[in-house]
N, CA, C and O atoms as a DFTB+ gen file, in Angstrom:
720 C
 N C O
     1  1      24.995      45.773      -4.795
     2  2      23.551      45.813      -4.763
     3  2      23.042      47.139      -5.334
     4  3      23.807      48.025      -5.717
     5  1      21.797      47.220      -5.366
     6  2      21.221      48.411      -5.942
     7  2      21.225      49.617      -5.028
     8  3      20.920      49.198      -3.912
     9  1      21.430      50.921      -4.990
    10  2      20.919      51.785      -4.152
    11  2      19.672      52.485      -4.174
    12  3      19.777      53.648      -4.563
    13  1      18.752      52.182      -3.928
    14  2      17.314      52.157      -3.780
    15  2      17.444      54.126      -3.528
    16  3      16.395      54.767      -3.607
    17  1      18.442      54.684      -3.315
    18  2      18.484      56.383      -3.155
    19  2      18.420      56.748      -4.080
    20  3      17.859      57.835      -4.213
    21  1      18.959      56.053      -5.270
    22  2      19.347      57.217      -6.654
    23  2      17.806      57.184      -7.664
    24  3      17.008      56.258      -7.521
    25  1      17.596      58.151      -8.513
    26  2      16.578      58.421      -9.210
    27  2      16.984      57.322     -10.247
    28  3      18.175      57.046     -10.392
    29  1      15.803      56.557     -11.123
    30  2      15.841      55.392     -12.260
    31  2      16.917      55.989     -13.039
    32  3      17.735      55.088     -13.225
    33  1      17.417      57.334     -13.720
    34  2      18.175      57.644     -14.746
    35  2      19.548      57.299     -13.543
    36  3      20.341      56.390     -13.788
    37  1      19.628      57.861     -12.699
    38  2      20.920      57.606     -11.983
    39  2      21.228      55.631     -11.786
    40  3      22.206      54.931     -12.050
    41  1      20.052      55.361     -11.293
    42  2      20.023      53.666     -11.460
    43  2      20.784      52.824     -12.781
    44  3      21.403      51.760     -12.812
    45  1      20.474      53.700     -13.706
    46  2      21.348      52.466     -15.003
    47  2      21.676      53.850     -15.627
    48  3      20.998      54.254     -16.571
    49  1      22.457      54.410     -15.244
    50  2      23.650      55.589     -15.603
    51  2      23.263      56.051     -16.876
    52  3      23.716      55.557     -17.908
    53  1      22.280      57.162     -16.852
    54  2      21.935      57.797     -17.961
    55  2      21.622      59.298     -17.414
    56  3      21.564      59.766     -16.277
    57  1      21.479      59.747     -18.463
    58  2      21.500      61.318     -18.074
    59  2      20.409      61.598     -17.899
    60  3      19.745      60.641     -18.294
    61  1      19.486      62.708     -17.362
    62  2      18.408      62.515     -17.069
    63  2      17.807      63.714     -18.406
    64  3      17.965      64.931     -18.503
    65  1      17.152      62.808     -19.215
    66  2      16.435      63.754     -20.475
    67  2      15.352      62.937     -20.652
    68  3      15.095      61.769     -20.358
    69  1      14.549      64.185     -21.422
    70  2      13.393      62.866     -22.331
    71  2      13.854      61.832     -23.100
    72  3      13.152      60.825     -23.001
    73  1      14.939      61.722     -23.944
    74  2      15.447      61.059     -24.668
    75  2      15.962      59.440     -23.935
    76  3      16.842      59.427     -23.074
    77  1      15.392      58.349     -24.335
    78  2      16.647      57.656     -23.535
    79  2      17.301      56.782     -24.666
    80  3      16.678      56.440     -25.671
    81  1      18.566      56.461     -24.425
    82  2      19.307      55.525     -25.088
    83  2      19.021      53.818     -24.987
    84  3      19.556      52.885     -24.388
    85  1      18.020      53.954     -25.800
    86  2      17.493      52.331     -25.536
    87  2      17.958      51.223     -25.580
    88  3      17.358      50.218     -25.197
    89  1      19.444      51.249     -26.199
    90  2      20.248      50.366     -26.081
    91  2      21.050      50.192     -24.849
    92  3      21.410      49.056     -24.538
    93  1      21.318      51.072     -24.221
    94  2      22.033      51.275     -23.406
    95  2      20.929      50.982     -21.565
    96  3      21.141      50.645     -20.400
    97  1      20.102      51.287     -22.215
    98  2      19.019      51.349     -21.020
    99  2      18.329      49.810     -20.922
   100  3      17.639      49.285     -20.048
   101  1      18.785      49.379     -22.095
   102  2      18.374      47.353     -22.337
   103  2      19.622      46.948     -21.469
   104  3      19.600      46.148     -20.534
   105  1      20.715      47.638     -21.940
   106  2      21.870      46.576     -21.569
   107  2      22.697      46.838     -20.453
   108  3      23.690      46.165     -20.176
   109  1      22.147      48.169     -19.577
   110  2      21.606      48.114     -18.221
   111  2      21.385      47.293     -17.223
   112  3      22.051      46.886     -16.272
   113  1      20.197      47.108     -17.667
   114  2      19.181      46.491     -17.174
   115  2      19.210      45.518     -17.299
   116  3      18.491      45.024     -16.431
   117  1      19.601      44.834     -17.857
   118  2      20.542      43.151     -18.196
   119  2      21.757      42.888     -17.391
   120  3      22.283      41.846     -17.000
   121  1      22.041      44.130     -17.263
   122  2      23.213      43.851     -16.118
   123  2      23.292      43.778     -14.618
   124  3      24.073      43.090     -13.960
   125  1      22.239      44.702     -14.124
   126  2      21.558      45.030     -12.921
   127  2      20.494      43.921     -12.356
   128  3      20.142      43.920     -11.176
   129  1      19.997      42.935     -13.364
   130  2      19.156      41.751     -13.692
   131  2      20.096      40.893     -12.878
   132  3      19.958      40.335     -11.790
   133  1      20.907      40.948     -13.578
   134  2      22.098      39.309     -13.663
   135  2      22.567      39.806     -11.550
   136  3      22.594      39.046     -10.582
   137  1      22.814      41.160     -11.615
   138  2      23.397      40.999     -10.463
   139  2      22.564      40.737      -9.006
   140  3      23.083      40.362      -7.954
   141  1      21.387      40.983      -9.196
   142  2      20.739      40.957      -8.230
   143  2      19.107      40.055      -8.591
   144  3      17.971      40.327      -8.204
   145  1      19.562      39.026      -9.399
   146  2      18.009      38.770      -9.913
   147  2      17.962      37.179      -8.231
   148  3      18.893      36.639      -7.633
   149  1      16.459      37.018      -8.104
   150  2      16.459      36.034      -6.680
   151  2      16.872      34.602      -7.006
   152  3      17.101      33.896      -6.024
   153  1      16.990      34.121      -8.053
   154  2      17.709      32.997      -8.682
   155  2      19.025      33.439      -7.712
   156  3      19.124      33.038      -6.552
   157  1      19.868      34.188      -8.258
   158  2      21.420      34.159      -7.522
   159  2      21.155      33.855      -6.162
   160  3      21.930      33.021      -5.693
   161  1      20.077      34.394      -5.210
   162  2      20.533      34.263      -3.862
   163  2      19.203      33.354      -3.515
   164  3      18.467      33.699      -2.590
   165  1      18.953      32.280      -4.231
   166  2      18.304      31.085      -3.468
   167  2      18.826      30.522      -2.768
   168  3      18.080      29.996      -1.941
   169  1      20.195      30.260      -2.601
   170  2      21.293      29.515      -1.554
   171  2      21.342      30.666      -0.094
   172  3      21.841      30.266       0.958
   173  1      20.873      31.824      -0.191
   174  2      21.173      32.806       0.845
   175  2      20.090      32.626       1.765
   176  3      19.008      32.046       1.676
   177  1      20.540      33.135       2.479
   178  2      19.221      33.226       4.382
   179  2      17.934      34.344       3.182
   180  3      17.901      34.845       2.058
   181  1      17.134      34.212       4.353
   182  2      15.527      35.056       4.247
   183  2      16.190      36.674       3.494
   184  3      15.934      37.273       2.450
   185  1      17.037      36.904       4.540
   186  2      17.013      38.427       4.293
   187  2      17.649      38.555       3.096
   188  3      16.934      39.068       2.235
   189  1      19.249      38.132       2.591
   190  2      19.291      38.324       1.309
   191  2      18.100      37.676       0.151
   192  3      18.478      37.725      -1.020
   193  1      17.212      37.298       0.310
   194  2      16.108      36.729      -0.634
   195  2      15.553      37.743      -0.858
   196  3      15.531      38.299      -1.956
   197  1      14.859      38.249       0.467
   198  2      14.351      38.992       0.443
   199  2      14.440      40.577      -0.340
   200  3      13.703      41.330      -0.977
   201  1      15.966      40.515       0.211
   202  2      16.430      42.395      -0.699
   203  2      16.473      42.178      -1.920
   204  3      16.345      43.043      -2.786
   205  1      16.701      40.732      -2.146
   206  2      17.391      40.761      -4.049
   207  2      15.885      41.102      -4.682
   208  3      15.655      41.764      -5.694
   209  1      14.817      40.385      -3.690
   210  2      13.614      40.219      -4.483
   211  2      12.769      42.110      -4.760
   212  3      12.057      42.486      -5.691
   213  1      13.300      42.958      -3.419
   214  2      13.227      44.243      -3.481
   215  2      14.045      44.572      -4.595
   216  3      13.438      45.140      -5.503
   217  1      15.415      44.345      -4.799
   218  2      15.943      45.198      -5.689
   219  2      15.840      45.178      -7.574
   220  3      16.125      45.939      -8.499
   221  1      15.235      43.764      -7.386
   222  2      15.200      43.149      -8.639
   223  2      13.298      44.014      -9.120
   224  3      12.880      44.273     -10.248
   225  1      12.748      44.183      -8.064
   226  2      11.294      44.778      -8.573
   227  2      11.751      45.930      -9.185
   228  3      11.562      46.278     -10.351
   229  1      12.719      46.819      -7.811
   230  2      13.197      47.862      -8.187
   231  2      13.406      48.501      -9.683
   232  3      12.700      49.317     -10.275
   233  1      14.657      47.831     -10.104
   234  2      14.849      47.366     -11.368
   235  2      13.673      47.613     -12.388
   236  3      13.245      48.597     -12.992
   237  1      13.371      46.387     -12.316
   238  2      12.011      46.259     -13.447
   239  2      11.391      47.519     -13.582
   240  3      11.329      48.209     -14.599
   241  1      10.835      47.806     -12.207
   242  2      10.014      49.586     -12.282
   243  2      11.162      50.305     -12.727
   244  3      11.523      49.486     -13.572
   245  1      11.803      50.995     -12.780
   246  2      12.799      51.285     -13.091
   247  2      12.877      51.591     -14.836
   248  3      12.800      52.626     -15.498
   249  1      13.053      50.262     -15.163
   250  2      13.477      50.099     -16.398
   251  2      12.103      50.628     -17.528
   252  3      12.092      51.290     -18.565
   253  1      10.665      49.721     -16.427
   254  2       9.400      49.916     -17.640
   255  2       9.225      51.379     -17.488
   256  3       8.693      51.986     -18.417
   257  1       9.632      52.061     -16.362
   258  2       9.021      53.813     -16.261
   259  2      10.042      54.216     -17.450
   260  3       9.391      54.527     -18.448
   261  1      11.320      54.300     -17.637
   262  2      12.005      54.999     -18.446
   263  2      11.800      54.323     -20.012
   264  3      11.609      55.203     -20.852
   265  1      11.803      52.872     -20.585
   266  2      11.541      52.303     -21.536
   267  2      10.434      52.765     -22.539
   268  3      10.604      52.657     -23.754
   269  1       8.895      53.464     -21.801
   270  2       8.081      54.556     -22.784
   271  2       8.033      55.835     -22.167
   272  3       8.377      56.203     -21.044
   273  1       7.479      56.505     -23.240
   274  2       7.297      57.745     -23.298
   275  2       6.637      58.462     -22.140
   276  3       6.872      59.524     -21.565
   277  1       5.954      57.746     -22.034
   278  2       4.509      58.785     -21.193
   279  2       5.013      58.416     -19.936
   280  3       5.377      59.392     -19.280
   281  1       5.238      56.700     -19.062
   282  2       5.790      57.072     -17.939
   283  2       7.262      57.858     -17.782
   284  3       7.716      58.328     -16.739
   285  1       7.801      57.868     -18.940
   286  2       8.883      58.600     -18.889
   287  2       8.707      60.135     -18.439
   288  3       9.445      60.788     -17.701
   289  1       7.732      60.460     -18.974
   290  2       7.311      61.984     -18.798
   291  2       6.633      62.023     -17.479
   292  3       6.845      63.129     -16.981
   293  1       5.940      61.314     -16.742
   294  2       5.239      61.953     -15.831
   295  2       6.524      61.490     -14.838
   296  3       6.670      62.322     -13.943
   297  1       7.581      60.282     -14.754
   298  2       8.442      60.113     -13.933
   299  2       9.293      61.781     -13.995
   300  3       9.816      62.298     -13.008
   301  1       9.271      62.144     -14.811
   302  2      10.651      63.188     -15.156
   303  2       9.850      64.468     -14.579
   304  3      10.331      65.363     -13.884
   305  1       8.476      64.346     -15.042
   306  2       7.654      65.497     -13.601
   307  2       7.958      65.215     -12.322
   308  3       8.392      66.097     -11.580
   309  1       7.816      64.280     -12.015
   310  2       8.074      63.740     -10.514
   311  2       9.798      64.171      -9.793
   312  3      10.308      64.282      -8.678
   313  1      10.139      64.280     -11.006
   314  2      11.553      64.657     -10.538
   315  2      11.635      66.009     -10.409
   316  3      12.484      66.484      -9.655
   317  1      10.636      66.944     -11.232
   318  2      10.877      68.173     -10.979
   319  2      10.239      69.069     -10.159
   320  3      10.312      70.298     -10.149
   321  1       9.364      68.031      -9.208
   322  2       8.050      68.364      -7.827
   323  2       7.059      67.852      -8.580
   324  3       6.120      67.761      -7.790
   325  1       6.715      67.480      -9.586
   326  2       5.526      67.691      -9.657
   327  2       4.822      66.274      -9.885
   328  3       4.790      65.764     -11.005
   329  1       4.349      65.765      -8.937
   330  2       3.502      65.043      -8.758
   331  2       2.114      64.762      -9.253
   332  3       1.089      65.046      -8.635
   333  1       2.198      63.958     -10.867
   334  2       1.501      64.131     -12.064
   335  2      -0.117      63.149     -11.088
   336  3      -0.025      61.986     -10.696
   337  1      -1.151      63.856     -10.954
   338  2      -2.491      62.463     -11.182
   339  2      -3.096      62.656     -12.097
   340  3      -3.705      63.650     -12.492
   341  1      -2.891      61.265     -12.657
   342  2      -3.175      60.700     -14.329
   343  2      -4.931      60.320     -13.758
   344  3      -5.699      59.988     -14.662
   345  1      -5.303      60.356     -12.826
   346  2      -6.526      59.737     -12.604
   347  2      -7.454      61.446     -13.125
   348  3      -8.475      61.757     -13.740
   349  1      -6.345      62.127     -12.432
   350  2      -7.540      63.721     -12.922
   351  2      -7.194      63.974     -13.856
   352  3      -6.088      64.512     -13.916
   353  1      -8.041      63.695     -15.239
   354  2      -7.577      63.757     -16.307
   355  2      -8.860      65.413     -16.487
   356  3      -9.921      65.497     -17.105
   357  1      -8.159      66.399     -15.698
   358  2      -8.627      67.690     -16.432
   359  2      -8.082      68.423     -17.614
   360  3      -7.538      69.505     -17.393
   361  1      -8.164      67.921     -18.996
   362  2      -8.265      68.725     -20.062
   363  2      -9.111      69.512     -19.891
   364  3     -10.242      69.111     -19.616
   365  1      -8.891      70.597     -19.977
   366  2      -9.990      71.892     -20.509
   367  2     -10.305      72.191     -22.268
   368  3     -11.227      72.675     -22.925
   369  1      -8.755      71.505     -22.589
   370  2      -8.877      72.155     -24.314
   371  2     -10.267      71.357     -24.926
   372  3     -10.538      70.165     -24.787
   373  1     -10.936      72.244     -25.539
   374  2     -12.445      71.772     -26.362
   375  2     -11.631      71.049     -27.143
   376  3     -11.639      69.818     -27.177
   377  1     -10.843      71.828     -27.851
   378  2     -10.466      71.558     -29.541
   379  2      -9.362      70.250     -29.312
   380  3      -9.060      69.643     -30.340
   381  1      -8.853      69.869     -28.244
   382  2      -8.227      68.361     -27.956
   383  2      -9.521      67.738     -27.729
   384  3      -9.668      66.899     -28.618
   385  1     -10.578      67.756     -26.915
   386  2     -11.518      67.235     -26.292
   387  2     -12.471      67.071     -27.702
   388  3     -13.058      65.994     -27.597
   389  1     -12.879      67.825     -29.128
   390  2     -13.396      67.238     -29.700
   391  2     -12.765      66.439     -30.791
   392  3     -13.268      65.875     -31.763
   393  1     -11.388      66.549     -30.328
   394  2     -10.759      65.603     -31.717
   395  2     -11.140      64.239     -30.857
   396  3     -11.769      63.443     -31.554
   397  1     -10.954      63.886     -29.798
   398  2     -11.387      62.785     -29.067
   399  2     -12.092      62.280     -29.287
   400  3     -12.035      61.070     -29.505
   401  1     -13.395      63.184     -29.347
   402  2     -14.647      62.471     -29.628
   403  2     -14.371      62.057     -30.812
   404  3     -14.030      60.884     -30.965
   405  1     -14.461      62.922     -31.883
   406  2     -14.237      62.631     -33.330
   407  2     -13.001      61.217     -33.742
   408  3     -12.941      60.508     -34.747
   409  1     -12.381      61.230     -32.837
   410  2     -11.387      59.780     -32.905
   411  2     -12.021      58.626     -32.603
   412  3     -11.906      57.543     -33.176
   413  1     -12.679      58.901     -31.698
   414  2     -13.872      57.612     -30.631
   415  2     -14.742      57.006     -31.585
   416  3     -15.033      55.810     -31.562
   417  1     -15.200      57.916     -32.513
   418  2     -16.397      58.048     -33.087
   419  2     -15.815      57.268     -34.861
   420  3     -16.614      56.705     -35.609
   421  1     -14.677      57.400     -35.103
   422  2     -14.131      56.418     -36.202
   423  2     -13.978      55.153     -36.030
   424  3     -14.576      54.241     -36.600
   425  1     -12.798      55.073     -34.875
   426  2     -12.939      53.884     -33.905
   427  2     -14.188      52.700     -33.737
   428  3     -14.309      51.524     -34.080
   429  1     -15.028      53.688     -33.021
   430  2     -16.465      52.860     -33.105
   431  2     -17.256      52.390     -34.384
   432  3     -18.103      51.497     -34.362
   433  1     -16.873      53.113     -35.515
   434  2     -17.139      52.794     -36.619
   435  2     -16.453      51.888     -37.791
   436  3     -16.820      51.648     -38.941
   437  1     -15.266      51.465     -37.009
   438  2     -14.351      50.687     -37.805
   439  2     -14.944      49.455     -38.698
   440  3     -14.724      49.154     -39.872
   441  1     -15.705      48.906     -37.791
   442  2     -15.941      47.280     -38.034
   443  2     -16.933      47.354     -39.467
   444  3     -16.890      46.696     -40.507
   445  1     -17.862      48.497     -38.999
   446  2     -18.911      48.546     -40.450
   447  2     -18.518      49.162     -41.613
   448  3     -19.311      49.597     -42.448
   449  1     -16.873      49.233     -41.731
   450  2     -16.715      49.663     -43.132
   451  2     -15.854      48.649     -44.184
   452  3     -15.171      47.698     -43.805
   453  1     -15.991      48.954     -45.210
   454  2     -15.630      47.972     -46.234
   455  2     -14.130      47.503     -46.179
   456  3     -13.678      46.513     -46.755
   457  1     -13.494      48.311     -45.452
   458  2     -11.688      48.448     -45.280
   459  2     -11.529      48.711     -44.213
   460  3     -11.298      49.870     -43.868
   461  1     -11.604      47.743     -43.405
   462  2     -11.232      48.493     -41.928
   463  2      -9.854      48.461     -41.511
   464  3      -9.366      49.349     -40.812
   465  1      -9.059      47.211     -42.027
   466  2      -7.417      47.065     -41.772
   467  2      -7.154      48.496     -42.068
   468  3      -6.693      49.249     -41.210
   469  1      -7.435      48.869     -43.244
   470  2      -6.874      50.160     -43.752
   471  2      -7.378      51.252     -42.722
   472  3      -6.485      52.006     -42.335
   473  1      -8.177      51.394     -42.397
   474  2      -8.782      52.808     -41.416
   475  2      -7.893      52.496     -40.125
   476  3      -7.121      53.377     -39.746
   477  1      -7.982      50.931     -39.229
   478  2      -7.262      51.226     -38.475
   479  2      -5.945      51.258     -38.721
   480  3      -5.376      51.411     -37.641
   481  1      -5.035      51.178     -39.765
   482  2      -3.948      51.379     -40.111
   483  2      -3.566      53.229     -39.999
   484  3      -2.744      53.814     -39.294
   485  1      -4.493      53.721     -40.948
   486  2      -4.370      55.244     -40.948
   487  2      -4.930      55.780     -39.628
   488  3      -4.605      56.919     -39.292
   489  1      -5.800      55.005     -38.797
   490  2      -5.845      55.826     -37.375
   491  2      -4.751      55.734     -36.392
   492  3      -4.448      56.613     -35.585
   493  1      -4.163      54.536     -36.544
   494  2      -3.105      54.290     -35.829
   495  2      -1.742      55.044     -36.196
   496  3      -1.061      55.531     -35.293
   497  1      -1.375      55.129     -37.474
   498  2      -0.336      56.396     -37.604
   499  2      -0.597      57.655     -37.293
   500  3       0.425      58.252     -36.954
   501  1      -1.681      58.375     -37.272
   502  2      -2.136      59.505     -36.955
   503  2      -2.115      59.674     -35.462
   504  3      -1.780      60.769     -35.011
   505  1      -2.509      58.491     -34.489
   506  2      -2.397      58.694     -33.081
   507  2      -0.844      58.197     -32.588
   508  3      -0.393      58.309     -31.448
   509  1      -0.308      57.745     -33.510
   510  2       1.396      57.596     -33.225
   511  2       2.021      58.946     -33.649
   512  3       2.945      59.316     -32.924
   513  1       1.740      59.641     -34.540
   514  2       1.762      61.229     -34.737
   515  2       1.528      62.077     -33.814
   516  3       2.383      62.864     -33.406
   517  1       0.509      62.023     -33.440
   518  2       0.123      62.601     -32.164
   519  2       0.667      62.582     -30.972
   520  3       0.596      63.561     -30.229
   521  1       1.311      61.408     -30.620
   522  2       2.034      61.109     -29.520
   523  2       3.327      61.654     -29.624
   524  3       3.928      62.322     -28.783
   525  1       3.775      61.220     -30.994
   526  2       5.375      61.671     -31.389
   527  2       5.133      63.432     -30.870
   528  3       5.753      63.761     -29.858
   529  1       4.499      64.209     -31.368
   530  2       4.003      65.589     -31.642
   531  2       4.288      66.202     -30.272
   532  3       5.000      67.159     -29.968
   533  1       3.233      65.063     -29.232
   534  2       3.025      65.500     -27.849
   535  2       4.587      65.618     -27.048
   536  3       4.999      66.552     -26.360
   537  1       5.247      64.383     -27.390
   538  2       6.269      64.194     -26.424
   539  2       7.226      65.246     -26.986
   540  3       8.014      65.685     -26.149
   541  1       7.342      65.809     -28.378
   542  2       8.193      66.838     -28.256
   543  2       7.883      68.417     -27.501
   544  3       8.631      69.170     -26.876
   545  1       6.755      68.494     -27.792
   546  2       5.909      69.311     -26.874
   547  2       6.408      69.567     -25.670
   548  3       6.888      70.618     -25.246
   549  1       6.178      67.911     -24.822
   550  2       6.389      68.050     -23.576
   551  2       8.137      68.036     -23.720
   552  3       8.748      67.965     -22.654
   553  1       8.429      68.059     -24.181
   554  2      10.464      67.879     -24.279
   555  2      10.814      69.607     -24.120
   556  3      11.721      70.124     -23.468
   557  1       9.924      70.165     -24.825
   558  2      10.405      71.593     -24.846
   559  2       9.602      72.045     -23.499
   560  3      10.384      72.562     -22.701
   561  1       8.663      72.008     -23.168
   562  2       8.234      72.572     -21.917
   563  2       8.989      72.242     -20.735
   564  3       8.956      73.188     -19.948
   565  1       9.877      70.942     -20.168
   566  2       9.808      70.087     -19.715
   567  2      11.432      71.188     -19.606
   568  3      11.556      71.888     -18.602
   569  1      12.303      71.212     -20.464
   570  2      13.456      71.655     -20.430
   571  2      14.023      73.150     -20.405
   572  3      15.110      73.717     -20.292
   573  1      12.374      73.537     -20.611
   574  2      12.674      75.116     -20.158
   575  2      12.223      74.909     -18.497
   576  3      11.784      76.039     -18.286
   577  1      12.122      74.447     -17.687
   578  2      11.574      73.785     -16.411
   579  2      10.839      74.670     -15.694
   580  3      10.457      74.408     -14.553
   581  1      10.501      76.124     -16.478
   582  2       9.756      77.594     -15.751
   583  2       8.533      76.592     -15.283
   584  3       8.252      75.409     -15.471
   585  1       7.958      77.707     -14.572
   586  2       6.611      76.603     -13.445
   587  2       5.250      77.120     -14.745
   588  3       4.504      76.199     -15.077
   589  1       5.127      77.780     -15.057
   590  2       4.163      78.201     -16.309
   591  2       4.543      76.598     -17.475
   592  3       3.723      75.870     -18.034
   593  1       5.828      76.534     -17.484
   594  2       5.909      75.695     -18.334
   595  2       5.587      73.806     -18.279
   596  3       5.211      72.979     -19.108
   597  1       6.047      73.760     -16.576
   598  2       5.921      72.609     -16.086
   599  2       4.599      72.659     -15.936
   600  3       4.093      71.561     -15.705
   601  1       3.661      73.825     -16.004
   602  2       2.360      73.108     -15.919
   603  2       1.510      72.561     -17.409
   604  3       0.544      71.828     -17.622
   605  1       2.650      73.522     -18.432
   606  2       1.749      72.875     -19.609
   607  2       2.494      71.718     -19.721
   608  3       1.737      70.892     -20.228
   609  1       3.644      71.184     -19.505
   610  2       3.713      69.913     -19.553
   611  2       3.057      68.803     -18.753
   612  3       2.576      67.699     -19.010
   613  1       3.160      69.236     -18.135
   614  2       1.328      68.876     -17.343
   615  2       0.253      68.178     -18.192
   616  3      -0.117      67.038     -18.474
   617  1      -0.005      69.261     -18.412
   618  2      -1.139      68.976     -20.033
   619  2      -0.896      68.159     -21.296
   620  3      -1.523      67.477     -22.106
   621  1       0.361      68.590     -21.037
   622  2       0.747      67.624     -22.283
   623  2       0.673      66.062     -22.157
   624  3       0.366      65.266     -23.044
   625  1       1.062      65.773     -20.706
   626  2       1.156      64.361     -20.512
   627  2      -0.041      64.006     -20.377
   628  3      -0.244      62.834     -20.693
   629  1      -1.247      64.802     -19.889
   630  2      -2.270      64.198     -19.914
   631  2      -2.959      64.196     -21.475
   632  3      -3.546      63.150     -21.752
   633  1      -2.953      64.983     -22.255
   634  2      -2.994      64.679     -23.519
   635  2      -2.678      63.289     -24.227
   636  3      -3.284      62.614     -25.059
   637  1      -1.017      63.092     -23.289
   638  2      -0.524      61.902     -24.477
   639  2      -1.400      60.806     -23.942
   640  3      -1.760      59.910     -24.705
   641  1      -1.779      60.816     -22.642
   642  2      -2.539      59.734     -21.598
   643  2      -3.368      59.455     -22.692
   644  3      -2.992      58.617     -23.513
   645  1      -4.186      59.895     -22.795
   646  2      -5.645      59.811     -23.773
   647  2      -4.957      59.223     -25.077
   648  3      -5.409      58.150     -25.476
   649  1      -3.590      59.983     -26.007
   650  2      -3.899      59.161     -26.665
   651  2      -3.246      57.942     -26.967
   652  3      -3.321      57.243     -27.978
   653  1      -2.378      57.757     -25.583
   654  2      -1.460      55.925     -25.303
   655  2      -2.626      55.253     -25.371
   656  3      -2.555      54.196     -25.998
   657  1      -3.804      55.571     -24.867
   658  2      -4.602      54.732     -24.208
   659  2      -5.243      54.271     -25.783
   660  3      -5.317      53.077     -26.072
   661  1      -5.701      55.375     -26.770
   662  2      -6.180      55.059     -28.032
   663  2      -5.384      54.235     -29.029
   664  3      -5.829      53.574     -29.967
   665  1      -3.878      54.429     -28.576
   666  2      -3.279      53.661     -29.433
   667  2      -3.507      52.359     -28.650
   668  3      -4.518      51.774     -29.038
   669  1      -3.049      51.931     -27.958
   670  2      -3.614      50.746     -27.219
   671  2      -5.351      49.772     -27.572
   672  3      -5.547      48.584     -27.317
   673  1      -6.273      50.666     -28.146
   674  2      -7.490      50.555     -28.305
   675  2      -7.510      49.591     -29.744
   676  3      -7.929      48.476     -30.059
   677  1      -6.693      50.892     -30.499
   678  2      -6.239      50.206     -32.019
   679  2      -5.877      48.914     -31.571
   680  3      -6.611      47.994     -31.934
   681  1      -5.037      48.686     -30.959
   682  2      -3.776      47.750     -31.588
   683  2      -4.707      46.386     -31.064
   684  3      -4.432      45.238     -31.413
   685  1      -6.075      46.811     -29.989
   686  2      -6.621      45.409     -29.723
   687  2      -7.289      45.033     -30.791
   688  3      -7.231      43.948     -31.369
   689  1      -8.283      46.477     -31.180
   690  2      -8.585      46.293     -32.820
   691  2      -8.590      45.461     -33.753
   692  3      -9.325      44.523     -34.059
   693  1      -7.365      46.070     -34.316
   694  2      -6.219      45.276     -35.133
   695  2      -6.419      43.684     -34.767
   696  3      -6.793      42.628     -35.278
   697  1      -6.040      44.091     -33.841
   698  2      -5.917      42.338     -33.238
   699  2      -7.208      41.004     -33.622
   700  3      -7.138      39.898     -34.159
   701  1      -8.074      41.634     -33.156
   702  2      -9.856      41.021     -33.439
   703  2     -10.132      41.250     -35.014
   704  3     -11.092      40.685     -35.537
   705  1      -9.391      41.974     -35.660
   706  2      -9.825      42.288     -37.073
   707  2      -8.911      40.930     -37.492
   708  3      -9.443      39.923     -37.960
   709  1      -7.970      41.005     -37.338
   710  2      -6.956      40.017     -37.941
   711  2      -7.538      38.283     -37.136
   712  3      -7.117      37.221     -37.597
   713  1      -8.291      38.321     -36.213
   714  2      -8.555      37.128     -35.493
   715  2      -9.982      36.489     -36.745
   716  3     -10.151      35.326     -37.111
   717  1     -10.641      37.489     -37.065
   718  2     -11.718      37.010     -38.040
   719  2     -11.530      36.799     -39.060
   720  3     -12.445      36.417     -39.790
């Protein structure tokens, strides 16, 4: 069964870095699936139903926190005390805070231009840039683990917050552009 004690990287035997081995972290998790998924113990009493159905959530959380970036990063804070809230999204930086706007403000303008596939194409590599940019950021703060440093990784994750959330914005975009 699963041991519900060990941290997600200890869960499907990986080392604990920003980096993860995504192959290895699929085929994991395919394995940890098979052993404890609630299909196997439909023939069992309440209580084994019950744990498989705990260990199998387990799992899943598990797998989606380490599988991206950003919960990857605020999980890997969590491992080092620091208990990330994504709800207090205090940026102070202006100069992050007006590229925001200035991103918002293309965004919102997508639909009324003559090429919009193309704009959200080039906004969307630029905020996949950004993210790439951030998470090395936070990779180097993150691994020097000084408390000055864990707090700008701090920042950093809330940075990337803002812009998962924009890439996410695009890609519905995209989506409604390509639906018309």
């Amino acid at each position: 069964m699963v041991d519900l004690t060990k941290n997600y990287f200890e869960l499907f035997e990986l080392p604990v870095s920003c980096q993860v081995d995504q192959q290895r972290l699929s085929s994991q998790y395919r394995a940890l699936q098979r052993a404890v998924h609630p299909d196997r113990f439909a023939g069992g009493d309440e209580r084994q139903q019950r744990l498989s159905i705990q260990y199998a959530s387990h799992v899943n959380e598990a797998f989606n926190t380490l599988k991206q970036p950003l919960p990857r990063a605020i999980y890997l804070l969590k491992l080092a005390g620091r208990d990330v809230d994504m709800e207090r999204n205090a940026i102070m930086d202006p100069g992050f805070l007006m590229e925001q706007m200035e991103l918002r403000e293309a965004v919102a303008e997508i639909k009324s231009i003559s090429k919009p596939e193309q704009e959200v194409e080039r906004l969307a590599n630029q905020v996949d840039a950004d993210i790439h940019r951030y998470l090395q950021q936070f990779e180097g703060f993150w691994v020097s683990g000084a408390e000055q440093d864990l707090d700008q990784a701090e920042t950093v994750v809330r940075k990337m917050q803002f812009m998962v959330k924009l890439a996410a914005e695009l890609e519905q975009l995209e989506s409604e552009l390509l639906d018309e």
